[in-house]
NUSE-893634 format. One record per atom (N, C-alpha, C, CB): residue number from 1; x, y, z; atom name. Coordinates in steps of 0.05 Angstrom, whole numbers, m for minus. Glycine has a CB too. Layout:
+--------+--------+--------+--------+------+
! tormar !      u !      v !      w ! zase !
+--------+--------+--------+--------+------+
!    NUM !      X !      Y !      Z !   CA !
...
+--------+--------+--------+--------+------+
This chain:
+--------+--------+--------+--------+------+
! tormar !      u !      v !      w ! zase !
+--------+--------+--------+--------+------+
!      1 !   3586 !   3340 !   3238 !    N !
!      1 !   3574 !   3362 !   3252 !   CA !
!      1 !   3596 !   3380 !   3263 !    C !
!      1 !   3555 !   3353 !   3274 !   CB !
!      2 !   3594 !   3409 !   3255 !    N !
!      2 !   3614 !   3422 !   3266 !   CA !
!      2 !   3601 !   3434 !   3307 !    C !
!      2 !   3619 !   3452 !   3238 !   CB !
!      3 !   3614 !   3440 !   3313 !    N !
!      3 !   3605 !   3457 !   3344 !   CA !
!      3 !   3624 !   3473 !   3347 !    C !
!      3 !   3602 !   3439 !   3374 !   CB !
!      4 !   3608 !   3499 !   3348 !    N !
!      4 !   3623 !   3528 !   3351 !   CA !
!      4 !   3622 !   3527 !   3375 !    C !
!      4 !   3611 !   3555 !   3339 !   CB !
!      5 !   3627 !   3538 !   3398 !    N !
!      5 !   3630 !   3551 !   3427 !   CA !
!      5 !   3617 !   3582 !   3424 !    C !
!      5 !   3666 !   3552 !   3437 !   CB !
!      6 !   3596 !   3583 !   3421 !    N !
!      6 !   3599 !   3618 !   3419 !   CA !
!      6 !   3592 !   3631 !   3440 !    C !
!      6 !   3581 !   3633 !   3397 !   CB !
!      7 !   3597 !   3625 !   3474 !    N !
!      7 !   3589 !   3622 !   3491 !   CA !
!      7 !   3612 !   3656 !   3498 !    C !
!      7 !   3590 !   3588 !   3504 !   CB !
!      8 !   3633 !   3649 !   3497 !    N !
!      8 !   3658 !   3666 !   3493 !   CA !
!      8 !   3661 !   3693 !   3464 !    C !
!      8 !   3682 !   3641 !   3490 !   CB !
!      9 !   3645 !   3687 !   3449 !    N !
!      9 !   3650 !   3704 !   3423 !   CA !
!      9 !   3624 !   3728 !   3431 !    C !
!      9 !   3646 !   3684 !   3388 !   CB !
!     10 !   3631 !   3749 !   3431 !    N !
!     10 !   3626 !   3777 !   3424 !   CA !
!     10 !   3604 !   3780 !   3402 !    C !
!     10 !   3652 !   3790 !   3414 !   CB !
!     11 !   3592 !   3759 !   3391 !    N !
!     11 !   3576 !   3761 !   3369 !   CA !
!     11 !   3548 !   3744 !   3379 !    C !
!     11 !   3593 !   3749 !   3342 !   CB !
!     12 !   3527 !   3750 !   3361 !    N !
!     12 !   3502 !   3739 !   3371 !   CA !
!     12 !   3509 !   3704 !   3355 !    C !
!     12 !   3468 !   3762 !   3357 !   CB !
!     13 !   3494 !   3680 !   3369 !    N !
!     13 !   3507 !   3661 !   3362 !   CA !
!     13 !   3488 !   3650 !   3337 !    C !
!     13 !   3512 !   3642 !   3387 !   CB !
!     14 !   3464 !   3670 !   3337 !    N !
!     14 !   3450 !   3667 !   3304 !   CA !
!     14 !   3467 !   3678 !   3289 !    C !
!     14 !   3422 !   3681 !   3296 !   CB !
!     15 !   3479 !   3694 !   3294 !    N !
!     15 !   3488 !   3709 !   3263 !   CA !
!     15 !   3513 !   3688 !   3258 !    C !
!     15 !   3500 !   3750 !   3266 !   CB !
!     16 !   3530 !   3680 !   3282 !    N !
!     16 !   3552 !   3656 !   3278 !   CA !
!     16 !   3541 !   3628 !   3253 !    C !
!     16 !   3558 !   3640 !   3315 !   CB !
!     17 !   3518 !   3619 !   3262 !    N !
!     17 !   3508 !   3608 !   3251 !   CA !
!     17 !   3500 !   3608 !   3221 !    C !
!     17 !   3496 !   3608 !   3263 !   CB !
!     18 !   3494 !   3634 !   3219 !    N !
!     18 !   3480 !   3642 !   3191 !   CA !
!     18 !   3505 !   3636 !   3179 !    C !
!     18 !   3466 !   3675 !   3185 !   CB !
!     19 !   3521 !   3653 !   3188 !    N !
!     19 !   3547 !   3662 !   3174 !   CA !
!     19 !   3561 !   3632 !   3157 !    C !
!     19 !   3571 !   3675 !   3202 !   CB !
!     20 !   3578 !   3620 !   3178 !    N !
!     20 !   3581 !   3582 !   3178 !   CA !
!     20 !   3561 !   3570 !   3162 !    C !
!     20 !   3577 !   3565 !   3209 !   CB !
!     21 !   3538 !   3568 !   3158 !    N !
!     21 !   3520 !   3560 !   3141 !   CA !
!     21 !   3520 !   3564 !   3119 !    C !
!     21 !   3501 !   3564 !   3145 !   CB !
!     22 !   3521 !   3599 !   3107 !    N !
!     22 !   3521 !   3604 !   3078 !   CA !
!     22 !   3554 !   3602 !   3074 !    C !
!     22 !   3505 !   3637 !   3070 !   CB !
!     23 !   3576 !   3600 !   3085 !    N !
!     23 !   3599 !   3594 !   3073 !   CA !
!     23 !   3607 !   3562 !   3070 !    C !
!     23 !   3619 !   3607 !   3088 !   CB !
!     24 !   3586 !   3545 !   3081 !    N !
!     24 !   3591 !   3527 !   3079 !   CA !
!     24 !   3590 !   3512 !   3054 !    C !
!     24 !   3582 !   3521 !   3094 !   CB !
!     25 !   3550 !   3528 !   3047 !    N !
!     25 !   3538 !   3522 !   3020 !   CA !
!     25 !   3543 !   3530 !   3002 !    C !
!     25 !   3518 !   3524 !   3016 !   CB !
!     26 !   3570 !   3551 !   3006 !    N !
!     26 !   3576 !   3571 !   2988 !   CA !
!     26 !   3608 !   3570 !   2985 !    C !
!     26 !   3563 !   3600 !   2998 !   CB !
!     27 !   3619 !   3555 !   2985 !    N !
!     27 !   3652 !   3551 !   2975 !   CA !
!     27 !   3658 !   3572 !   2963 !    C !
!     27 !   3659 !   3527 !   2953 !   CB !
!     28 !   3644 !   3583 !   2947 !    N !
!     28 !   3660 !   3600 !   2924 !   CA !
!     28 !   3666 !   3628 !   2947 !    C !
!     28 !   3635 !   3608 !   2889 !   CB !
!     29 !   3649 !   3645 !   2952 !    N !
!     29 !   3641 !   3661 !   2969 !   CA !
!     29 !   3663 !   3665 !   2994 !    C !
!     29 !   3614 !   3652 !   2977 !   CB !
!     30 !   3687 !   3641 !   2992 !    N !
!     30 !   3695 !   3643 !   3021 !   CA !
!     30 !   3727 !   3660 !   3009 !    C !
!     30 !   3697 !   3605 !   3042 !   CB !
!     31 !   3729 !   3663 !   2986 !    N !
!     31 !   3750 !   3688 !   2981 !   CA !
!     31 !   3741 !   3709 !   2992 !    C !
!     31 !   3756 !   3698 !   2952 !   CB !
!     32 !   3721 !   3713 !   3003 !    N !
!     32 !   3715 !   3740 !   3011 !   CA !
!     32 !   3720 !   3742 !   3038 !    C !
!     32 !   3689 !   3749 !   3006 !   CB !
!     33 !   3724 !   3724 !   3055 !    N !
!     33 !   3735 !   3721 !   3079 !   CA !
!     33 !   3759 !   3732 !   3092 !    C !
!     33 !   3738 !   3701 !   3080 !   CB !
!     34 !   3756 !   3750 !   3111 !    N !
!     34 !   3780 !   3773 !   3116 !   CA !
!     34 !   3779 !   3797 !   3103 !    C !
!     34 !   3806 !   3765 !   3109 !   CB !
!     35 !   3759 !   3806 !   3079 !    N !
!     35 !   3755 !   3823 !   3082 !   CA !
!     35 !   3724 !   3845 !   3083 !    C !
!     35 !   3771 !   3823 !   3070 !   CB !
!     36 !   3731 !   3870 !   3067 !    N !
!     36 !   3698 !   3879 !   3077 !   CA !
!     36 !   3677 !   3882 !   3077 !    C !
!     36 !   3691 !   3889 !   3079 !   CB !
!     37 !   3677 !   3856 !   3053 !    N !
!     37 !   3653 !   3847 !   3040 !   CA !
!     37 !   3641 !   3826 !   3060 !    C !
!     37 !   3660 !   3835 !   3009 !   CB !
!     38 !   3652 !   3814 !   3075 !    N !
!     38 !   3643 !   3803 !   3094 !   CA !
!     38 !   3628 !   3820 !   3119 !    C !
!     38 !   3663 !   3788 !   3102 !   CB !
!     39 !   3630 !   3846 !   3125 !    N !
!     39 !   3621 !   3854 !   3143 !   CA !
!     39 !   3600 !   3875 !   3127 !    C !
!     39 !   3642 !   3861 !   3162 !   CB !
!     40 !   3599 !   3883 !   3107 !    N !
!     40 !   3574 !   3890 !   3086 !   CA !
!     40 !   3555 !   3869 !   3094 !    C !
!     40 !   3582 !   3886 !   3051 !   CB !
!     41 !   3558 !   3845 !   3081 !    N !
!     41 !   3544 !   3816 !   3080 !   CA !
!     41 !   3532 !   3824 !   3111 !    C !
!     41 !   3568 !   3783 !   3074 !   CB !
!     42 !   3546 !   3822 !   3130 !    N !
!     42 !   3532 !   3815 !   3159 !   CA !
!     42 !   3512 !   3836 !   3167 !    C !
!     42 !   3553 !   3814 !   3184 !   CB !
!     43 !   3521 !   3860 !   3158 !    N !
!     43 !   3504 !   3892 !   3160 !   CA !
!     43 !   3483 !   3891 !   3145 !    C !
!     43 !   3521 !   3920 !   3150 !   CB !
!     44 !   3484 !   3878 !   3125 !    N !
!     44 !   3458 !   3873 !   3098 !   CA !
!     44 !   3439 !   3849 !   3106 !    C !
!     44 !   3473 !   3863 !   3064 !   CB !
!     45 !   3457 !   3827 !   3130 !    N !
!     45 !   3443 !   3804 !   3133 !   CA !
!     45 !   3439 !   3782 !   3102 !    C !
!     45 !   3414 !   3815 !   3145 !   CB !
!     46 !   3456 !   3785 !   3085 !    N !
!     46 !   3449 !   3772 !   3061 !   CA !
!     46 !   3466 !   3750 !   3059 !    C !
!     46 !   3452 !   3790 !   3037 !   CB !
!     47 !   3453 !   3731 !   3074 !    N !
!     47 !   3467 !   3702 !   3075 !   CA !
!     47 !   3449 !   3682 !   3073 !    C !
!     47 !   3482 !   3697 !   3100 !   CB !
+--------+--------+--------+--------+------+
């Protein structure tokens, strides 16, 4: 089991969640990490 802290993060702690979830199930997907396809993805909600 992972445990985020999102008590301190600037972000809603569903979307932390969503996020960690579909990269988890999704290995391939995590080249996209760092850039702006990741913040598309969060704006689209398509996780």
């Amino acid at each position: 089991m992972i445990e985020i802290d999102t008590f301190h993060l600037a972000v809603d702690p569903t979307l932390v969640y969503h996020l960690v979830r579909f990269y988890v199930e999704n290995p391939h997907a995590r080249e996209e990490l760092g850039t702006e396809t990741v913040m598309r993805r969060v704006q689209e909600q398509s996780f």
